[in-house]
C-alpha positions in Angstrom: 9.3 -32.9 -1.8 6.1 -33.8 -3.7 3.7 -34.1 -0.6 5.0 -31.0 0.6 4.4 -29.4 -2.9 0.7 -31.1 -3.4 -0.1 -30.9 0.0 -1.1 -26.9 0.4 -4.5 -26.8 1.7 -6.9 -24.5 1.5 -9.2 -24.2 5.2 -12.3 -23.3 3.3 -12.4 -25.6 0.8 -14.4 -28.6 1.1 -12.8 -31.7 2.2 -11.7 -34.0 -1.0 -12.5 -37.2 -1.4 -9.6 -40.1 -2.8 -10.8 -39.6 -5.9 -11.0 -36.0 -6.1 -7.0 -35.9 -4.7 -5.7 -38.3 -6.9 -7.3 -35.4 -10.0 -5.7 -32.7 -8.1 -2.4 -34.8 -8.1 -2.6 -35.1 -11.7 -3.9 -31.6 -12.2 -1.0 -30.1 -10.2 1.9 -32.1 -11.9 0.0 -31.7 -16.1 0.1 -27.5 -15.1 3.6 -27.9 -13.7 4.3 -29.3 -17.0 3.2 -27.2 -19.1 4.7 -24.0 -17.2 8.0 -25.4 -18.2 7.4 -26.4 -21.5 6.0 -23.0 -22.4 8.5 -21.2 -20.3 11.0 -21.5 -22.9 10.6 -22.6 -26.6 12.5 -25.5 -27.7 12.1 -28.1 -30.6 9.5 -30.7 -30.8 8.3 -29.1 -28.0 4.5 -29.5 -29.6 4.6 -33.3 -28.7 4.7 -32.1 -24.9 1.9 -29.5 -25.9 -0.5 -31.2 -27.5 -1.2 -34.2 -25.5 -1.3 -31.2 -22.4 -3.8 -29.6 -23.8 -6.2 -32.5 -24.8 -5.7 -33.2 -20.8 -6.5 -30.2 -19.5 -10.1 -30.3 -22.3 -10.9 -33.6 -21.1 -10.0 -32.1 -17.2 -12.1 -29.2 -18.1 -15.0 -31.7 -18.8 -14.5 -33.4 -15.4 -14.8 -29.9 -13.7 -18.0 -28.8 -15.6 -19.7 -28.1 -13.1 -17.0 -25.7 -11.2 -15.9 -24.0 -14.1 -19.3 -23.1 -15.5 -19.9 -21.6 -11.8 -16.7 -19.5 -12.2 -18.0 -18.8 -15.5 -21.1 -17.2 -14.2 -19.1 -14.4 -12.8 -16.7 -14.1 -14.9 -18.2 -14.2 -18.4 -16.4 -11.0 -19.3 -13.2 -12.3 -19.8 -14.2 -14.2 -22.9 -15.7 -11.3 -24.6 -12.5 -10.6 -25.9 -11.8 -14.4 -27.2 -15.5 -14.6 -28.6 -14.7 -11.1 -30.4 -11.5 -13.1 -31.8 -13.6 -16.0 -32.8 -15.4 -13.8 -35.6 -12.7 -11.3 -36.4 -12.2 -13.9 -39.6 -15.1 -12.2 -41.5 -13.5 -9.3 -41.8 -9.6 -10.2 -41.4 -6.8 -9.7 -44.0 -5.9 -13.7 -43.3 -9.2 -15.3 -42.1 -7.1 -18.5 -41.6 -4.7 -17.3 -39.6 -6.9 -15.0 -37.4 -9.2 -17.8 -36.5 -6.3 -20.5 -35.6 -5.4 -18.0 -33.0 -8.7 -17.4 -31.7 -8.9 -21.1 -31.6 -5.7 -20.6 -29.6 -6.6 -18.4 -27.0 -9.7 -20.1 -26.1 -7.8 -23.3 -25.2 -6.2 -20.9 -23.3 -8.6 -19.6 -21.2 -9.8 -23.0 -20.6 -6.6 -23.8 -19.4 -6.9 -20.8 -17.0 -10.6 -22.1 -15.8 -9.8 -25.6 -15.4 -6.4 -25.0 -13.5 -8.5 -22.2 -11.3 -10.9 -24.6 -10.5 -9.0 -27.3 -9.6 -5.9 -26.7 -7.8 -6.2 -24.5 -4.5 -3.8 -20.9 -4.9 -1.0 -22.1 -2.9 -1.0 -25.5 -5.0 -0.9 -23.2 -8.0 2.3 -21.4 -6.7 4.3 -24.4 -5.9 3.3 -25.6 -9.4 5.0 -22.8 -10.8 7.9 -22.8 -8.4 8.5 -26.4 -9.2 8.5 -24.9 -13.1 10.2 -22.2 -13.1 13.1 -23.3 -10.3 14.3 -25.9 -12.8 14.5 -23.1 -15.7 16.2 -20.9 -13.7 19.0 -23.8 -12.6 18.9 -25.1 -16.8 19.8 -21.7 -17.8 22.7 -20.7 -15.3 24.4 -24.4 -16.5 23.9 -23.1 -20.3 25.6 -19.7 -19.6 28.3 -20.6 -17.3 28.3 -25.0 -18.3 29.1 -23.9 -22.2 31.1 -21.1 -22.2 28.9 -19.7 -25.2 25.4 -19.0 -24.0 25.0 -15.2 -23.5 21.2 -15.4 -23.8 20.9 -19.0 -22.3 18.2 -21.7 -23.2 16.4 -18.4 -24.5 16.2 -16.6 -27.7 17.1 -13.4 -26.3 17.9 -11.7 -23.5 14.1 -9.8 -23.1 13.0 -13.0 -23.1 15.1 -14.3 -20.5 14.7 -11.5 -18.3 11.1 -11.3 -18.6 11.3 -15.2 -17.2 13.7 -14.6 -14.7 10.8 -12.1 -13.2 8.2 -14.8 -13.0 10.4 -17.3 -11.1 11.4 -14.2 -9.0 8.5 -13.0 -8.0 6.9 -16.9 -7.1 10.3 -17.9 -5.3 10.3 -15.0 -3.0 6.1 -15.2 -1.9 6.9 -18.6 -1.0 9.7 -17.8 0.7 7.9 -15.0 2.7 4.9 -17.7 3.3 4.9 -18.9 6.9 2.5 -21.4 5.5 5.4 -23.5 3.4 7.6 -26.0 5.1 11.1 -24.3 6.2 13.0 -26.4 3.9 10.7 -25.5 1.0 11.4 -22.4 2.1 15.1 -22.1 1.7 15.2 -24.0 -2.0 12.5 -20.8 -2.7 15.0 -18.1 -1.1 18.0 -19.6 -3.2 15.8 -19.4 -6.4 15.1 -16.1 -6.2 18.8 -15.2 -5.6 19.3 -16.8 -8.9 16.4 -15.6 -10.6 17.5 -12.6 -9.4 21.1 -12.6 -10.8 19.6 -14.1 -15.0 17.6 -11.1 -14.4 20.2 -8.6 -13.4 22.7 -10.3 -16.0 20.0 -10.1 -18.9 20.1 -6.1 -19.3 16.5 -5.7 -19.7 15.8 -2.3 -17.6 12.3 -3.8 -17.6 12.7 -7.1 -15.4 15.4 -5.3 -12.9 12.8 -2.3 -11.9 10.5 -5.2 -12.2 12.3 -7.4 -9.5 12.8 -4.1 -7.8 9.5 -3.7 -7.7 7.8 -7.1 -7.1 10.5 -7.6 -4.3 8.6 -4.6 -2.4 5.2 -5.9 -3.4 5.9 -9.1 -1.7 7.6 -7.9 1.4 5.1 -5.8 2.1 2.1 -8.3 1.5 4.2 -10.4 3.9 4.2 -7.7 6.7 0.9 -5.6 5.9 -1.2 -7.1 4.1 -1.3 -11.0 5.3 -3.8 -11.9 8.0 -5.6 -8.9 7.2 -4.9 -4.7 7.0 -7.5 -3.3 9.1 -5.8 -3.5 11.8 -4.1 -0.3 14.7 -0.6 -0.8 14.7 -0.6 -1.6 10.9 -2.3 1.4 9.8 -0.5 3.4 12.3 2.9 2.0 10.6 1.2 2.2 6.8 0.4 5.7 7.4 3.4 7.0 8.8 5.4 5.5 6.3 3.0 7.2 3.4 3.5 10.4 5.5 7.0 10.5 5.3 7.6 9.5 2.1 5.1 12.3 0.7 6.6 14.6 3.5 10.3 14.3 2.0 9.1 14.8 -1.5 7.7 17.9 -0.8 11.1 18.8 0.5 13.2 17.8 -1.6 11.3 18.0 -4.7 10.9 21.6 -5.4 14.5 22.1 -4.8 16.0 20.3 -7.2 16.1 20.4 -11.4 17.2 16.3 -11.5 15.1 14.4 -14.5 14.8 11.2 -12.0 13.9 9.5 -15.1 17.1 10.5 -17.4 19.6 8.3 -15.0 17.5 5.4 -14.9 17.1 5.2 -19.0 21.6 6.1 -19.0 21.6 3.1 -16.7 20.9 0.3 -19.5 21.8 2.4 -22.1 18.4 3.9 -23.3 16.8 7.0 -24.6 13.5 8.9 -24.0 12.4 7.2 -27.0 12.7 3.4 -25.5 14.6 2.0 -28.2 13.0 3.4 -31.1 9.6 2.4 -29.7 8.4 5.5 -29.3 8.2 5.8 -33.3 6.7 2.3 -33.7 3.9 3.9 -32.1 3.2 6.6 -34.6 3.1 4.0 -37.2 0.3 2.0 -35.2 -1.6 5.1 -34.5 -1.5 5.8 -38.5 -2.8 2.1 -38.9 -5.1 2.6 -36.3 -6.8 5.7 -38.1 -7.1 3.5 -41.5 -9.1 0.3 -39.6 -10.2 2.1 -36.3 -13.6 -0.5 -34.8 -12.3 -3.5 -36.3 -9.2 -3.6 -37.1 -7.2 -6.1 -39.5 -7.5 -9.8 -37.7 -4.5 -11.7 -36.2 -1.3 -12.0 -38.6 -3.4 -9.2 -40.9 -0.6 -6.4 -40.3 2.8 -7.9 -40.2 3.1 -9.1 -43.6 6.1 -8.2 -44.7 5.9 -9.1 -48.7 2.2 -7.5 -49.2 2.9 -4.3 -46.9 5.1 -1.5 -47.9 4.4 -0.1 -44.6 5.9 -3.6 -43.0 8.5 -3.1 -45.4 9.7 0.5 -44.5 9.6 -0.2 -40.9 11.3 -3.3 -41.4 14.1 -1.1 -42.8 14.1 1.8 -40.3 14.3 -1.0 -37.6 17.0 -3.2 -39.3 15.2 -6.3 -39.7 14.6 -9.0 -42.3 12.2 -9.8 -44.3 11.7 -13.4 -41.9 11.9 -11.6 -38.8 9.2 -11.4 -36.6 8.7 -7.9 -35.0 5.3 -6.4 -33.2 4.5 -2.8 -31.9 6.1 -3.5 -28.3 3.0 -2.4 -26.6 0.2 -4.3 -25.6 -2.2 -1.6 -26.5 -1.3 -0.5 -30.1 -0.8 -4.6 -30.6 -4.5 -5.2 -29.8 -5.7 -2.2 -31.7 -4.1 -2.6 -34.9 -5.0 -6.3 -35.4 -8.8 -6.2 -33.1 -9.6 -2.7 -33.6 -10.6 -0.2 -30.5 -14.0 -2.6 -30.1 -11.3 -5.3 -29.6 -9.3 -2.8 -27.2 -12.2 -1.9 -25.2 -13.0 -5.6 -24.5 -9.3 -6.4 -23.5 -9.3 -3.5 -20.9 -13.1 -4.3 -19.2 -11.1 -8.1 -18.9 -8.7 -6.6 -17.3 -10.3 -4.3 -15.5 -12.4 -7.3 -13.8 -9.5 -9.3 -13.6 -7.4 -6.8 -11.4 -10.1 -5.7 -9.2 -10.0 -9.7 -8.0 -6.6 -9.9 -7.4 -6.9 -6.6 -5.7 -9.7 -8.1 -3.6 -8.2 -11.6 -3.2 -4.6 -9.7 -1.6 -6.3 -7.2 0.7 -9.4 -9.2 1.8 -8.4 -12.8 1.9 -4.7 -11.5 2.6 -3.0 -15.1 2.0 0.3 -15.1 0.8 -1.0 -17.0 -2.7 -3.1 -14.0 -3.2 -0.2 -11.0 -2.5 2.1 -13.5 -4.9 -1.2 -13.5 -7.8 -1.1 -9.6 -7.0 2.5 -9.1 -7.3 2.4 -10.8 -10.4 -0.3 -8.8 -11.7 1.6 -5.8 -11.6 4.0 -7.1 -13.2 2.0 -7.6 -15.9 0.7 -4.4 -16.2 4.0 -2.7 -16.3 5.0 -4.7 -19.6 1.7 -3.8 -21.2 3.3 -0.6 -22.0 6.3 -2.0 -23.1 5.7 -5.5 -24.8 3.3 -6.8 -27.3 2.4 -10.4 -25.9 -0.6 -9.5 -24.0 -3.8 -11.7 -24.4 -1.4 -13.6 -26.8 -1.9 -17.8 -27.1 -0.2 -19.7 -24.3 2.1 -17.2 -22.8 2.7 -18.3 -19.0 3.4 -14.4 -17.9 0.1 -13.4 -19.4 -1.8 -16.5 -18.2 -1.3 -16.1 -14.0 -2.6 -12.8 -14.2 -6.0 -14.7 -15.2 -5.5 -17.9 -13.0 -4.7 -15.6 -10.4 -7.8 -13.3 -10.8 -9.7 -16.3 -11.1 -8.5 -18.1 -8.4 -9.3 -15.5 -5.7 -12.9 -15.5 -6.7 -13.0 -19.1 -6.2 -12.0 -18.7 -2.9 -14.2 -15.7 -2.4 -17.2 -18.4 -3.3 -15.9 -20.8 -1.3 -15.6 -19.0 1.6 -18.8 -17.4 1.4 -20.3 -20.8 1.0 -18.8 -22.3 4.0 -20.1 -19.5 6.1 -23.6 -20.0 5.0 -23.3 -23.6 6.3 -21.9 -22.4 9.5 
């Protein structure tokens, strides 16, 4: 099972030598790692983390020379980090504002030096390996104990929002003609139990999200894999847009249904998301007091030096040790980075998705539809969840490996044409 995980190959990457495979062995199984120990939270789990991450620095030294030439094309998605790194000369709690910058830019090093040296596929069977064996842990805790409603996670967001990432990488490696068979059957029952947490969690979020990724993938897998641009496919793609725009135009004006209404009744929400809706107004009021620069990481949510904290706290029936955020990526970023620090976050992302958009249409690999799939996954909770650009989240982090992955292989294969 380990040679056919390390194994993936990528046909226009040069050929390694010993040495060079015996790093990628070491790279594949250290990333593995630390996608499960940051999959879930658990204690002690800082003596796993730490010695990971002063691997992947010293790996990161090792693979100077490729990362700095990712880093040449990619310099934008540090602007944000850098603009973290000096947020502490204006922020309500310099400390803590510059122990996470300090946080995300080991991330993003994680996110270079894993780019640069593991090919895509070898990156999705990294995170298979990871995330099959949380999805197996948590079943035993809910079913094994009898009294483990959420599982080996906090809560059930949290679970659901997991569940989604092993989805979404168990089913493009199921749908991968590339993957050994058997491989490909443990993926196709992983995702049938990713699929059930996900279901089970209640999180209307991660079931339109499997939803949703499940079409992604399928149709990578039968469009967009081995290339687009091609008769029959565009003759199928665009009678199948034509229909579906042909029957909404039919059906559409002829009917007063909210189709939005029965999806929120479904798991038992309003048009207001959970009260979400009003945490908003309260950002945009903070906004409007710090607009360019905002208040620095851990500036806002201070529950004893904020009556603002404190009233919210209230409205929203927490305690005074609870941790809450604005459950939107966007009003997160503002408050603490200011719009500057928005802007930045959005041209990184901006760059970022245009890759993976790239790598799935043009390079067409079933890696680069699962980075994609994954992608919009991640876009969808920006408007829902908070965690964006946060330190060491997994979710978060493949939409940058991803996006830096596919123009790797962009490089490389315009690099092996000039020598042919």
């Amino acid at each position: 099972m380990s040679t056919t995980f390390i194994s993936a190959a990528d046909p226009h990457r040069p050929a390694r030598t010993e040495a060079e495979r015996g790093d990628a062995r070491r790279d594949f199984y250290a990333f593995a790692l630390w996608v499960l120990v940051t999959f879930v939270q658990f204690r002690f789990d800082e003596l796993l983390l730490y010695p990971l991450a002063l691997y992947f620095t010293y790996a990161a030294w090792r693979n100077q020379v490729q990362i700095l030439g990712l880093l040449r094309r990619s310099w934008i998605l540090l602007s944000f980090p850098v603009w973290c790194l000096i947020s502490p000369l204006w922020a309500v709690e310099p400390a803590a504002a510059f122990k996470e910058a300090l946080y995300l830019m080991l991330t993003m090093l994680i996110c270079y030096q894993v780019a640069a040296s593991l090919t895509p596929r070898q990156i999705m069977y990294a995170v298979l390996l990871a995330t099959g064996i949380i999805v197996v842990a948590n079943l035993l805790k809910i079913y094994g104990s009898g009294d483990g409603s959420n599982g080996i996670f906090v809560h059930k967001n949290q679970m659901g929002k997991n569940m989604v990432v092993a989805w979404i990488v168990a089913t493009a490696v199921m749908l991968d003609p590339g993957s050994a068979r058997k491989l490909r059957w443990i993926a196709g029952c992983i995702a049938l139990l990713a699929a059930y947490s996900a279901f089970i969690s209640g999180s209307a979020t991660a079931v339109l999200l499997v939803l949703g990724t499940a079409a992604v993938n399928l149709f990578g897998a039968t469009m967009l894999r081995g290339g687009l641009l091609r008769a029959r496919r565009l003759a199928v793609l665009c009678l199948m847009v034509g229909s579906i725009f042909g029957a909404a135009t039919l059906v559409l004006p002829h009917t007063e249904v909210d189709p939005v209404e029965p999806v929120l009744e479904a798991f038992g929400k309003d048009r207001s998301l959970t009260g979400r809706t009003g945490l908003w107004e309260y950002a945009e009021q903070q906004i409007s007091a710090e607009p360019f620069l905002g208040v620095g990481s851990g500036g806002f949510w201070r529950y004893h030096d904020s009556p603002l904290v404190r009233r919210i706290f209230e409205e929203y029936y927490k305690g005074p040790r609870a941790k809450f955020n604005f459950h939107n990526s966007f009003f997160e970023i503002s408050v603490h980075q200011g719009l500057i620090g928005l802007g930045l976050a959005i041209l990184s992302t901006l760059w970022a998705f245009g890759w993976l958009i790239r790598g799935a249409f043009s390079l067409a690999s079933m890696s680069q539809i699962y980075f994609f799939s994954q992608s919009l996954a991640v876009i969808a909770r920006m408007f829902t969840e908070s965690g964006f650009l946060a330190p060491f989240v997994i979710f978060h982090m493949l939409f940058w490996i991803g996006a830096l992955s596919a123009s790797k292989s962009h490089m490389e294969r315009a690099r092996s044409g000039r020598s042919a």
